[in-house]
VOPAGU-2260 file (C-alpha; in pm, 1 decimal, decimal comma):
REM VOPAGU-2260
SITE   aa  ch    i         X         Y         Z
SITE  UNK   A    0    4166,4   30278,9    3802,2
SITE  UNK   A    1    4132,5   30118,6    3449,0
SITE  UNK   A    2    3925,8   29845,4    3587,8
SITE  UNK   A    3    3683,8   30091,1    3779,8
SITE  UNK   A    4    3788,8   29943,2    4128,4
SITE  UNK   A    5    3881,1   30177,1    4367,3
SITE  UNK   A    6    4227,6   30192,4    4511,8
SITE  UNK   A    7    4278,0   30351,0    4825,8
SITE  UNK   A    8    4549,8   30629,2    4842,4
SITE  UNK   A    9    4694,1   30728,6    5200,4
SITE  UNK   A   10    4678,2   31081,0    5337,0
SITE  UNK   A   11    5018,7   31164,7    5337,0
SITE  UNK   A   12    4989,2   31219,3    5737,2
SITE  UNK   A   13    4728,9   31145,3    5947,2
SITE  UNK   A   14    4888,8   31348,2    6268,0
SITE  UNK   A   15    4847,6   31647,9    6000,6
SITE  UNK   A   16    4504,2   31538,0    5963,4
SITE  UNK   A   17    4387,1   31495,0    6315,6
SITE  UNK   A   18    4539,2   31868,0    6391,6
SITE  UNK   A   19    4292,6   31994,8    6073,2
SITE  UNK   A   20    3992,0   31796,6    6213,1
SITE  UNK   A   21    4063,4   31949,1    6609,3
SITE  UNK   A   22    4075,4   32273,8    6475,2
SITE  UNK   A   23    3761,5   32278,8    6243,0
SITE  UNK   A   24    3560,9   32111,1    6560,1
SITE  UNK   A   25    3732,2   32427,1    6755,5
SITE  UNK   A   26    3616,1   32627,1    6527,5
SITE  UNK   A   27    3233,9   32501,5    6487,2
SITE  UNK   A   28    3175,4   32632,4    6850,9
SITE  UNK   A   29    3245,8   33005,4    6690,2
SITE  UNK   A   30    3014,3   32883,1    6374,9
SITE  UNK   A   31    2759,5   32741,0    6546,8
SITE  UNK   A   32    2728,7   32901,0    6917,3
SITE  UNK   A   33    2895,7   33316,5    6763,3
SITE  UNK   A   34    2551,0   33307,2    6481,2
SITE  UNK   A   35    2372,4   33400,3    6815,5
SITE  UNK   A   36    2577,3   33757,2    6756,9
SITE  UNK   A   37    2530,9   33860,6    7108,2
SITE  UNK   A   38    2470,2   33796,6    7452,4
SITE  UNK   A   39    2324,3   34042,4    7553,9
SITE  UNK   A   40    2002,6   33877,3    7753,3
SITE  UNK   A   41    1970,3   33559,8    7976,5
SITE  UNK   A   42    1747,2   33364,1    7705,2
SITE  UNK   A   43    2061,5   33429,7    7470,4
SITE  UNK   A   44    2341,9   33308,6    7649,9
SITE  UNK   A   45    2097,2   32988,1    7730,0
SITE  UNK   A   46    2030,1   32980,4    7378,4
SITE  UNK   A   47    2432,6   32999,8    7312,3
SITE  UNK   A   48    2497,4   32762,1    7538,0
SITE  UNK   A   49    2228,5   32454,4    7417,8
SITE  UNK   A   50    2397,7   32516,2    7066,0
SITE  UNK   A   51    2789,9   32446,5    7148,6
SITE  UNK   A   52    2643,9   32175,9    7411,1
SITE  UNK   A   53    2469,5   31996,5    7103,3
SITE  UNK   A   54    2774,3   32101,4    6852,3
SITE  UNK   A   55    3021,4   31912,0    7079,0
SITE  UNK   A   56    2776,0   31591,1    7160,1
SITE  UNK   A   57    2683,7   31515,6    6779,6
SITE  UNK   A   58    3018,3   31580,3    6725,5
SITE  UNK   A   59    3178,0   31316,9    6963,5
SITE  UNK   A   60    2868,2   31078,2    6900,2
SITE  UNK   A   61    2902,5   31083,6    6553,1
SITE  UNK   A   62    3297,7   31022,8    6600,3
SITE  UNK   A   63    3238,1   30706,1    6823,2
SITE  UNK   A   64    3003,5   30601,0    6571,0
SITE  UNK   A   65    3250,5   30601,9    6295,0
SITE  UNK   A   66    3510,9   30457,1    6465,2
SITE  UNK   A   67    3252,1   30156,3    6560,4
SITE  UNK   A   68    3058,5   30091,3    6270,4
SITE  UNK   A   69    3383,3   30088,3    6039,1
SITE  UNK   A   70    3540,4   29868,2    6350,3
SITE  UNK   A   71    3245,3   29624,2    6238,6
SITE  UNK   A   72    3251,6   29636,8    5870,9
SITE  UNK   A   73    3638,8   29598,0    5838,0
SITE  UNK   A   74    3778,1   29434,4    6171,7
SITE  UNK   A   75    3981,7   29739,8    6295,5
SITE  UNK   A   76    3886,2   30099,9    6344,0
SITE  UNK   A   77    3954,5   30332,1    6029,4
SITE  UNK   A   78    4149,3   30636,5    6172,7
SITE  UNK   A   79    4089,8   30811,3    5827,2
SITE  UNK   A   80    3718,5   30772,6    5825,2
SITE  UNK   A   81    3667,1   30844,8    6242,9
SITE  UNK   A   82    3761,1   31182,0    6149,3
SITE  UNK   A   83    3525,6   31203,2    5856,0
SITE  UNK   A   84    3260,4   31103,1    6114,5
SITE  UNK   A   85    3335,3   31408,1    6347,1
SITE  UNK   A   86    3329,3   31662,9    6071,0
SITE  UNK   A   87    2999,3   31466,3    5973,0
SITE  UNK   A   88    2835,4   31491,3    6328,2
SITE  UNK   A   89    2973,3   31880,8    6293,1
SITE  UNK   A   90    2791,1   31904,5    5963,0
SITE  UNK   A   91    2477,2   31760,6    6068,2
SITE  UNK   A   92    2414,0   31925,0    6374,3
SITE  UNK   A   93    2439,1   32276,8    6239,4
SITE  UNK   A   94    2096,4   32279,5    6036,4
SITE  UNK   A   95    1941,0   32204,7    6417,2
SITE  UNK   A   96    2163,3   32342,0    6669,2
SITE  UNK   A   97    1945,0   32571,9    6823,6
SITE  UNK   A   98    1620,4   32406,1    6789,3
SITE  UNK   A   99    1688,8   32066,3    6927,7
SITE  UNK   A  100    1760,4   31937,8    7325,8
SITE  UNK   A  101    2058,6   31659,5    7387,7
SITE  UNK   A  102    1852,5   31413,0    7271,6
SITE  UNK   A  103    1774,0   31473,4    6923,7
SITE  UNK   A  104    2132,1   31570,5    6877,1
SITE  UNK   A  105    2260,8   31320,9    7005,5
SITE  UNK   A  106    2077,1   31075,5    6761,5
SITE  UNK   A  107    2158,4   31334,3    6464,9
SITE  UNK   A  108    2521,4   31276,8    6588,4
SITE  UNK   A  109    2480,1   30868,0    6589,7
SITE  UNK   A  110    2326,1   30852,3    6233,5
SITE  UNK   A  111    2573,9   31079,4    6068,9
SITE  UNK   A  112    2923,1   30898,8    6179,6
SITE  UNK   A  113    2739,9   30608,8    6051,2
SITE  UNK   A  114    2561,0   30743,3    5730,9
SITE  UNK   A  115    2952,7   30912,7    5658,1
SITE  UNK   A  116    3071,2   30479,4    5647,6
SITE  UNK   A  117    2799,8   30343,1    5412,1
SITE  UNK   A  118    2860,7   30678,8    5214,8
SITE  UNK   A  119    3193,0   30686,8    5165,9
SITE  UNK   A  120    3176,3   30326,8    5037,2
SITE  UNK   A  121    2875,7   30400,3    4774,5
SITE  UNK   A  122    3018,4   30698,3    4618,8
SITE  UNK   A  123    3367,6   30495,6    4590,7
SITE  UNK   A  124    3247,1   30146,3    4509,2
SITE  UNK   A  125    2919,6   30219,5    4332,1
SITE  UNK   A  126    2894,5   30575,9    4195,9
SITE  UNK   A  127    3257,7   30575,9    4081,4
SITE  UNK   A  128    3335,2   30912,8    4250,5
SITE  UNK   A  129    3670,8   31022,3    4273,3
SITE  UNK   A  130    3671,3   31158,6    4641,8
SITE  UNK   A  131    3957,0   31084,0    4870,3
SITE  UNK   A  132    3880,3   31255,0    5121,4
SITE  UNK   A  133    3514,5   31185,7    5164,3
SITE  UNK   A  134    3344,5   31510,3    5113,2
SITE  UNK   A  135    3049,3   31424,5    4920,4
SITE  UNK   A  136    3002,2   31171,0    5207,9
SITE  UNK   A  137    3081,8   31451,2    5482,8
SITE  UNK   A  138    2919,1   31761,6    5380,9
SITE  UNK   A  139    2673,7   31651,4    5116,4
SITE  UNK   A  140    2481,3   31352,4    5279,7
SITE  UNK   A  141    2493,1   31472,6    5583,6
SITE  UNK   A  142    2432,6   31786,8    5523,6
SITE  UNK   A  143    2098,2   31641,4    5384,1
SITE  UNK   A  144    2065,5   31432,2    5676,7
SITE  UNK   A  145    2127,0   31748,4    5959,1
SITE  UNK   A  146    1817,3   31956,7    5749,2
SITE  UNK   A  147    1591,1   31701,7    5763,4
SITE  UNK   A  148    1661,7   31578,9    6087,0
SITE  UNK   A  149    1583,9   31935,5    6237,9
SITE  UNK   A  150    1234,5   31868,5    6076,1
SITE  UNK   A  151    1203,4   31557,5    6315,2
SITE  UNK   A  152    1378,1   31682,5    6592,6
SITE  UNK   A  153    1332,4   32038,4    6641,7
SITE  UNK   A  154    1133,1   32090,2    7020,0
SITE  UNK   A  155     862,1   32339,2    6908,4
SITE  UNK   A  156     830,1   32259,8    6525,5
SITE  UNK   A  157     947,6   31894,8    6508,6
SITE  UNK   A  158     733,0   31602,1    6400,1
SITE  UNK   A  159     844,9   31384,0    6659,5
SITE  UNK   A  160     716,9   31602,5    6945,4
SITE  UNK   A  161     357,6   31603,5    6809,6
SITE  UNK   A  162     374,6   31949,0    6584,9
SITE  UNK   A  163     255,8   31741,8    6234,1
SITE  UNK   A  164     403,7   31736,6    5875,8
SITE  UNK   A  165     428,1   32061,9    5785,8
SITE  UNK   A  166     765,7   32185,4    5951,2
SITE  UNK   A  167     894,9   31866,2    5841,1
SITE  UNK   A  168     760,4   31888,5    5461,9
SITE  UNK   A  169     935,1   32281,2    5466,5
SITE  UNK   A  170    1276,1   32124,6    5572,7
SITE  UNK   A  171    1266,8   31814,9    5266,1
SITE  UNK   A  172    1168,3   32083,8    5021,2
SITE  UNK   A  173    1426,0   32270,0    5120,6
SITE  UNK   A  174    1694,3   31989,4    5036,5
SITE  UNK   A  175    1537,0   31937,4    4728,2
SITE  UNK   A  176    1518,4   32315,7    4608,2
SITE  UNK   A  177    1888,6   32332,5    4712,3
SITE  UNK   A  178    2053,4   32022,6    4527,8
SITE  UNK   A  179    1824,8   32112,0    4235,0
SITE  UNK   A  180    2006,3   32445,8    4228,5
SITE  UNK   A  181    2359,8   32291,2    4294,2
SITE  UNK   A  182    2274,3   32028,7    4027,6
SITE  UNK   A  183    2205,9   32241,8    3806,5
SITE  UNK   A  184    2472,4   32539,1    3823,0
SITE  UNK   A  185    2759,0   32283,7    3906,9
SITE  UNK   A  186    2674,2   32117,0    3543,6
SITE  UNK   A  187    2686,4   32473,4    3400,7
SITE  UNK   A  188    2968,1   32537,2    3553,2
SITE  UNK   A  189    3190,8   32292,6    3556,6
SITE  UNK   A  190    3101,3   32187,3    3206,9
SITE  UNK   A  191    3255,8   32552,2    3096,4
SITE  UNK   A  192    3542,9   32474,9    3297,8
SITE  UNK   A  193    3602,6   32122,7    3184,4
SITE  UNK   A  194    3559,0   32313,1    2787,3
SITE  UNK   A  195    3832,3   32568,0    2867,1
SITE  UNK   A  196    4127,0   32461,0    3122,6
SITE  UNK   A  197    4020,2   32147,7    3195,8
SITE  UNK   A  198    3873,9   31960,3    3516,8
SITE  UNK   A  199    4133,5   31686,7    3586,1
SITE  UNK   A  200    4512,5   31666,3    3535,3
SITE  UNK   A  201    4708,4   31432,2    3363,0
SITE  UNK   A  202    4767,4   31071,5    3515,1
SITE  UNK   A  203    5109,5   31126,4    3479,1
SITE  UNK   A  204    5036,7   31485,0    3751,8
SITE  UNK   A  205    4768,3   31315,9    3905,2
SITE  UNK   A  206    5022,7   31004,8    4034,2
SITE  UNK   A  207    5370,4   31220,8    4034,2
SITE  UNK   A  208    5144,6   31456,1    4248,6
SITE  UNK   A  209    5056,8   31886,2    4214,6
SITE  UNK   A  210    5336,4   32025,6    4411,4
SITE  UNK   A  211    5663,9   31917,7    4187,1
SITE  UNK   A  212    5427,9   32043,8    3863,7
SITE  UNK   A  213    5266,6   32332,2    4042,3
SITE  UNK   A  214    5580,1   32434,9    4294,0
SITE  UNK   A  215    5864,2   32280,7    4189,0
SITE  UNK   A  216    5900,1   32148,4    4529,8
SITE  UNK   A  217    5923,2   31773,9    4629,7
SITE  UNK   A  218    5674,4   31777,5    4826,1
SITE  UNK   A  219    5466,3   32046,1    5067,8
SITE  UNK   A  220    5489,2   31852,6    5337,9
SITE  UNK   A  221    5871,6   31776,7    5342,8
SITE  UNK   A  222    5962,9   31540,2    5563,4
SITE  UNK   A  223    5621,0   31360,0    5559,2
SITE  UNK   A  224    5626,4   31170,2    5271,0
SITE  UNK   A  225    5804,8   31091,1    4921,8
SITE  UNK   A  226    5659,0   31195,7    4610,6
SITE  UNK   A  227    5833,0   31160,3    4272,7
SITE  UNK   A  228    6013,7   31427,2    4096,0
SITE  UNK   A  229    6110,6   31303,7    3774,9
SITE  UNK   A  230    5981,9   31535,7    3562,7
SITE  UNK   A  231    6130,8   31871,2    3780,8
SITE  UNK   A  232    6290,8   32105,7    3588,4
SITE  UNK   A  233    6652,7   32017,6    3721,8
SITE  UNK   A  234    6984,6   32172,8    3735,7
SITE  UNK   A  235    7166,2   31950,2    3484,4
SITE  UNK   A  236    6886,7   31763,2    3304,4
SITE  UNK   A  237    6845,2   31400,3    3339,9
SITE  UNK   A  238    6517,4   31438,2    3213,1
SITE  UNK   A  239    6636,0   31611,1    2881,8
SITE  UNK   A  240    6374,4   31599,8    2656,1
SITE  UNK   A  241    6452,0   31292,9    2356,4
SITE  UNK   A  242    6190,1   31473,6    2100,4
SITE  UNK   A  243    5974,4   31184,5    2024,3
SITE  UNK   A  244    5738,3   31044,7    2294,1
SITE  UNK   A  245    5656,3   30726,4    2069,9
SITE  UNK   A  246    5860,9   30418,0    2074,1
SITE  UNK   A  247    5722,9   30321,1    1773,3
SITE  UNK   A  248    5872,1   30658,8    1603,0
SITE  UNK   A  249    6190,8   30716,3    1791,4
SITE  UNK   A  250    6569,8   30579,1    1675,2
SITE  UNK   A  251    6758,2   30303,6    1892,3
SITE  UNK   A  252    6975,4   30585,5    1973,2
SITE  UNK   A  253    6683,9   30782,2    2133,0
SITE  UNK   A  254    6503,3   30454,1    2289,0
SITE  UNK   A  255    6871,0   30348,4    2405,9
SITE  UNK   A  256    6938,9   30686,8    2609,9
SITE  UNK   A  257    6553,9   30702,3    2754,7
SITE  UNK   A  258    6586,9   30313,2    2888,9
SITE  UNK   A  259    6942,5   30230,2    2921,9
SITE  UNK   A  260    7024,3   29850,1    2941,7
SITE  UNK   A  261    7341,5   29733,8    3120,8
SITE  UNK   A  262    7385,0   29296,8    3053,3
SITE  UNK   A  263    7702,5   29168,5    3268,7
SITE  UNK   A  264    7903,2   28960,7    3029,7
SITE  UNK   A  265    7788,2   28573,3    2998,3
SITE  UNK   A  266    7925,2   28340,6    3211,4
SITE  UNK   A  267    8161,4   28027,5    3104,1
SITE  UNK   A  268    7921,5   27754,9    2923,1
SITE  UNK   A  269    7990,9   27504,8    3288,2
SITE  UNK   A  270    7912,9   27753,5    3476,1
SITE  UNK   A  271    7562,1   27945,2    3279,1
SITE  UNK   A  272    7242,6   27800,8    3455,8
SITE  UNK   A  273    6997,9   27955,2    3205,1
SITE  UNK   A  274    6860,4   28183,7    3480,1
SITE  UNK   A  275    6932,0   28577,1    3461,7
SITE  UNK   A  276    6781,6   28830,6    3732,7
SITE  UNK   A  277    6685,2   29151,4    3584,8
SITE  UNK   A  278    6700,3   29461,1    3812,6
SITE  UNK   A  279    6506,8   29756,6    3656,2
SITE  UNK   A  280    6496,4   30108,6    3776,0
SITE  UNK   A  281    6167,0   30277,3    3713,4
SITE  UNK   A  282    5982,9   30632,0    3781,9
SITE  UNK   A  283    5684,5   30573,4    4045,3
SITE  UNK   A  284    5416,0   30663,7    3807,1
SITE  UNK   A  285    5514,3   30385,1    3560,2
SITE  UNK   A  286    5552,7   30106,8    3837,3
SITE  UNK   A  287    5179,1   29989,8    3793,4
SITE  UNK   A  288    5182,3   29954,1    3420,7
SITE  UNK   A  289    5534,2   29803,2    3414,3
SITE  UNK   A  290    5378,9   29520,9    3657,2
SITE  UNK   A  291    5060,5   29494,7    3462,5
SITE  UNK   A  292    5327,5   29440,6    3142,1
SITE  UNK   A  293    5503,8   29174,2    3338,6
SITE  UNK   A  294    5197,9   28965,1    3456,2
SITE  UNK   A  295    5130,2   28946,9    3084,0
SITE  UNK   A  296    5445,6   28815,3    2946,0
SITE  UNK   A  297    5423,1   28527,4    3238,2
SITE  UNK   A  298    5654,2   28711,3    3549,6
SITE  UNK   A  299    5437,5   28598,8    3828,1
SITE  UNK   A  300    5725,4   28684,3    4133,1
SITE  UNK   A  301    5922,2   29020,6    4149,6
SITE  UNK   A  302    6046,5   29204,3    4446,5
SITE  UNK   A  303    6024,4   29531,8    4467,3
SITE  UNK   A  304    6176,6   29813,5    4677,4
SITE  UNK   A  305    6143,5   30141,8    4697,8
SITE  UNK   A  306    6489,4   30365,9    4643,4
SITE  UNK   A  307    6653,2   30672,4    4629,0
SITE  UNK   A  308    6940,7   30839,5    4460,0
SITE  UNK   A  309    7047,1   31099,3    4207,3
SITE  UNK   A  310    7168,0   31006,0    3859,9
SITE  UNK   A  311    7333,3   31285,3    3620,8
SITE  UNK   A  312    7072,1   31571,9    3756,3
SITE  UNK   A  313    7266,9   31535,4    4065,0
SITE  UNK   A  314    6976,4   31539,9    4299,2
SITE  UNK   A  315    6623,6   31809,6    4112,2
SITE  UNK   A  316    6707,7   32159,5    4116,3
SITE  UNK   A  317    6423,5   32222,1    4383,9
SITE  UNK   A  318    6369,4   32574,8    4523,4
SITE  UNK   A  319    6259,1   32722,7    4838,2
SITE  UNK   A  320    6168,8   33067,4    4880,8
SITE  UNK   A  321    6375,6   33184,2    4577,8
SITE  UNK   A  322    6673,5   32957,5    4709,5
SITE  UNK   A  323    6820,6   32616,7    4581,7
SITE  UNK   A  324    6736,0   32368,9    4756,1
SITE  UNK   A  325    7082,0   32091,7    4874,5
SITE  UNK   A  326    7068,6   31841,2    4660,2
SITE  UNK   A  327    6775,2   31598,5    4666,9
SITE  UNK   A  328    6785,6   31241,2    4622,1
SITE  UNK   A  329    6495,7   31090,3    4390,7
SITE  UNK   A  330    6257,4   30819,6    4486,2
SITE  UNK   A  331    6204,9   30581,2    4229,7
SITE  UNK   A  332    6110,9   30234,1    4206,0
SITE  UNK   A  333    6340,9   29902,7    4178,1
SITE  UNK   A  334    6187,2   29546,5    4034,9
SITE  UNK   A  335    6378,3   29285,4    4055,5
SITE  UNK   A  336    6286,3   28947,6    3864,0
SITE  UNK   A  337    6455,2   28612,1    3802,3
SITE  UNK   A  338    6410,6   28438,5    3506,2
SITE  UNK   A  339    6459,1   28126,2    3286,5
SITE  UNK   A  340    6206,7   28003,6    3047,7
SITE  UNK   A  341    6090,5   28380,1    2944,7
SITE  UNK   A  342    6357,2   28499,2    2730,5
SITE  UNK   A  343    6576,5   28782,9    2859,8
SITE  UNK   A  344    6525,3   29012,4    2535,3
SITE  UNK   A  345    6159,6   28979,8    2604,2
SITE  UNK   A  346    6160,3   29127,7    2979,7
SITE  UNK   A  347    6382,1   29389,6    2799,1
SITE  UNK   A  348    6188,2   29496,8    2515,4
SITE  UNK   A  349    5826,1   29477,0    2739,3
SITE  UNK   A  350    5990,1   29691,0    2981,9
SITE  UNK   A  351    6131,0   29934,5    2770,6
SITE  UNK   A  352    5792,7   30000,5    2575,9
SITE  UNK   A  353    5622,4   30051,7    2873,5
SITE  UNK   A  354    5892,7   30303,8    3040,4
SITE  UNK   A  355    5987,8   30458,0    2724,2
SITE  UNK   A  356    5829,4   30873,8    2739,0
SITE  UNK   A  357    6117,3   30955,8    2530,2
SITE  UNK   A  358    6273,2   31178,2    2804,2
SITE  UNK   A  359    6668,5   31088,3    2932,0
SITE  UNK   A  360    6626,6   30916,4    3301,5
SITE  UNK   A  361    6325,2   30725,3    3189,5
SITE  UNK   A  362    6466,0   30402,8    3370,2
SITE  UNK   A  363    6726,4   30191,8    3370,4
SITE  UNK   A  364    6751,5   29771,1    3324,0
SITE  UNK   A  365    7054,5   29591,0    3450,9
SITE  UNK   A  366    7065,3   29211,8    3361,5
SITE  UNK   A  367    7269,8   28975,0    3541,7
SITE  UNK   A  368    7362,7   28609,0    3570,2
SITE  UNK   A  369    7222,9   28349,0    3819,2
SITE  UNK   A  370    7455,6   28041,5    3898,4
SITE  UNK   A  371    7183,0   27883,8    4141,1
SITE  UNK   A  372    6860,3   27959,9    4268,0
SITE  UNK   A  373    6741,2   27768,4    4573,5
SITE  UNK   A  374    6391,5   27727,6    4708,5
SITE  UNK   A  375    6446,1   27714,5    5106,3
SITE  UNK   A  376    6113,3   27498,6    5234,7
SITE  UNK   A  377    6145,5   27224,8    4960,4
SITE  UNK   A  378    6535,0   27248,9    4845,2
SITE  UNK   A  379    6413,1   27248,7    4487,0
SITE  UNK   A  380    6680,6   27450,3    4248,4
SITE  UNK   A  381    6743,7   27655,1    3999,0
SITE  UNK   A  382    6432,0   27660,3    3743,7
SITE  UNK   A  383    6214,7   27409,5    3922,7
SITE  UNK   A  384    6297,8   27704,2    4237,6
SITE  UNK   A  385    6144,7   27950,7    4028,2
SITE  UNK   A  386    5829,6   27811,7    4000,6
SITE  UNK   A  387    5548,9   27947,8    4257,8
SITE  UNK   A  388    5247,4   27647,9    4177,1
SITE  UNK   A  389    5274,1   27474,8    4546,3
C-alpha cells in the first residue's frame, strides 16, 4: 500500500488451491523418482524408490511444519501458507533426493515448512516484495536451503557423515554462482521489459483485477468470487467515457453525470433534526480512498455493504466463447454515513473528488433525512448518538 504495510489479499479459492498443490506433489514423484530414466537393474529401482520415499516424507514434514509453526506465530493454522510449506518441502528435497536416507530428508523437510513462515513474512514485512503467493519464499529460499542441505546430508559426500568440507563448499558455491547469474540477467532483463511494456499494471487493473481488462470476463473462476467490472466494455455504456479525467478541468455538467447526487426534499422545520444519512454507491477500486477521504473530513462510523445490480448498462456485455453472456449484475460498494456537525455539502463534494474518473457510472450519492438517531446501550439521541468517544 501507500504506507508500505502489507495487506493481505485472499486467494480467490483455497479448494482450487489445495487441488493445484495435490497435483504438483503428484507430480514431483514423476520429477523426482522418472530422472532415474529407467529401471532397468535392481540398484535402480532401489535407487527410484529411496527418492519418491524421501520426496513424499520432506514433503509431509515440511507441511506439518507449516501448519505448526504458523499455528504458533498467529494462534490458528494458516491454510494458505501449509500449502506453501508442502511445495517448500517438495522444493527442498529435490537438490538431495537421491543422495540422502529418511533421516536427512526428513530434517530438510522440517526446516523448509518452517524457513517458507519466517520467509514469507521478511520478504512481505521487511523487503517490501510484492509476492502473494509466496514464491520467492517457496522456490527461492528453499531452493537455497535443499542445495546446501544435500552438502550436509548427502550419505557418501555429506559433511555430517564424516566426508569434510569440500562436497559441502561445491554445493554453497553453487548457490552463489547461480543467484549471481539470476541477479544479474533478471536486472537485464526485466529492466528492458520495465523500459518497453512495462512490469506492473495500473492500480486501477491491479485492484479491478486481469481478467475483465485482459478477457472481458467477470471473472475466470465464475462462481468463486466477485471481481469488479466497471470499466467492461458494455452493451449500452454506463461507463461512457465524460472526456476529461480531472475534476478540476471538467464542467458541472460532466462532474454531475460521473457522480450523480440524489437529496430527498427537507423535512418541515418541527420535524428536521439536523442529522442526514448519506448512502453512496461506489466502484470497488475507489472504496479505500473514499474511506481514507472520509477519516479526514472527521466520519469516524460508516457501514458498509457489499452490493450488486445493473444500472443503464443493464448488467456488462461479458462474453463467453464468442457468445453474450445473460446479463450480469455488478458488484460495487455501498457506504452509508450519518451525519450532523460535518456539513452535508462537504461529504458531497469530498466524495465526489475522490470518485470522480470522469467516466458515466462513476458512483452515485443519495442524501436523506434523519428524524432520530438512538444509541441502544446508553439511550443517548440524535447527535449526542452519533458520537463513538465511550
Amino acid at each position: 500500500t501507500a504506507r508500505r504495510q502489507a495487506r493481505a489479499i485472499p486467494g480467490h479459492n483455497l479448494t482450487a488451491m489445495a487441488l493445484g498443490v495435490f497435483i504438483l506433489w503428484f507430480c514431483w514423484f514423476g520429477f523426482n523418482g522418472g530422472s532415474t530414466v529407467a529401471m532397468a537393474s535392481d540398484d535402480a529401482m532401489v535407487s527410484a524408490g529411496l527418492v519418491c520415499f524421501n520426496t513424499n516424507l520432506a514433503a509431509a514434514l515440511a507441511t506439518v511444519a507449516a501448519l505448526i509453526t504458523s499455528w504458533v506465530r498467529y494462534g490458528k493454522p494458516d491454510v494458505s501458507l501449509t500449502f506453501n510449506g508442502a511445495l517448500a518441502g517438495l522444493v527442498a528435497i529435490t537438490a538431495g533426493c537421491d543422495m540422502v536416507d529418511p533421516f536427512g530428508a526428513a530434517i530438510i523437510g522440517i526446516v523448509a515448512g518452517v524457513l517458507c513462515i519466517f520467509s514469507v513474512e521478511f520478504f512481505d514485512n521487511v523487503v517490501k516484495i510484492d509476492d502473494p503467493v509466496g514464491a520467492v519464499s517457496v522456490h527461492c529460499m528453499n531452493g537455497m536451503w535443499g542445495t546446501i542441505a544435500t552438502g550436509l546430508f548427502s550419505t557418501s559426500e555429506g559433511l555430517l557423515y564424516g566426508h569434510g568440507f569440500r562436497f559441502f563448499g561445491v554445493q554453497v558455491l553453487g548457490v552463489i554462482c547461480v543467484a549471481a547469474w539470476v541477479l544479474v540477467s533478471m536486472t537485464v532483463i526485466f529492466t528492458i521489459i520495465k523500459k518497453t511494456i512495462g512490469l506492473r499494471v495500473t492500480e486501477k487493473e491491479e485492484i479491478d483485477g486481469l481478467d475483465i481488462h485482459e478477457h472481458g470476463l467477470t471473472s475466470a473462476y465464475s462462481g468463486f468470487s466477485i471481481s469488479d467490472p466497471t470499466y467492461a466494455e458494455m452493451s449500452v455504456n454506463e461507463n461512457t467515457d465524460l472526456g476529461e479525467d480531472d475534476i478540476t478541468m471538467a464542467s458541472e455538467a460532466k462532474i454531475a453525470a460521473a457522480v450523480k447526487v440524489v437529496k430527498e426534499e427537507p423535512l418541515p422545520a418541527e420535524l428536521d433534526s439536523g442529522m442526514h444519512k448519506v448512502v453512496m454507491i461506489v466502484q470497488l477500486a475507489k472504496f479505500e480512498a473514499l474511506k481514507a477521504a472520509m477519516n479526514a473530513v472527521g466520519v469516524t462510523g460508516m457501514t458498509v455493504t457489499q452490493v450488486m445490480g445493473c444500472g443503464l448498462q443493464k448488467g456488462s456485455g461479458e462474453k463467453y466463447r464468442g457468445a453474450e453472456v445473460d446479463a450480469t449484475l455488478i458488484p460495487k460498494v455501498k457506504v452509508e454515513v450519518v451525519v450532523s456537525k460535518i456539513p452535508v455539502d462537504k461529504i458531497i463534494d469530498t466524495a465526489t473528488k475522490v470518485l470522480y474518473t470522469g467516466h458515466i457510472g462513476d458512483g452515485k450519492i443519495f442524501v436523506y433525512n434523519v428524524a432520530k438517531v438512538v444509541k441502544v446501550r446508553t439511550g443517548e439521541v440524535n447527535y449526542a448518538a452519533l458520537q463513538d468517544v465511550e
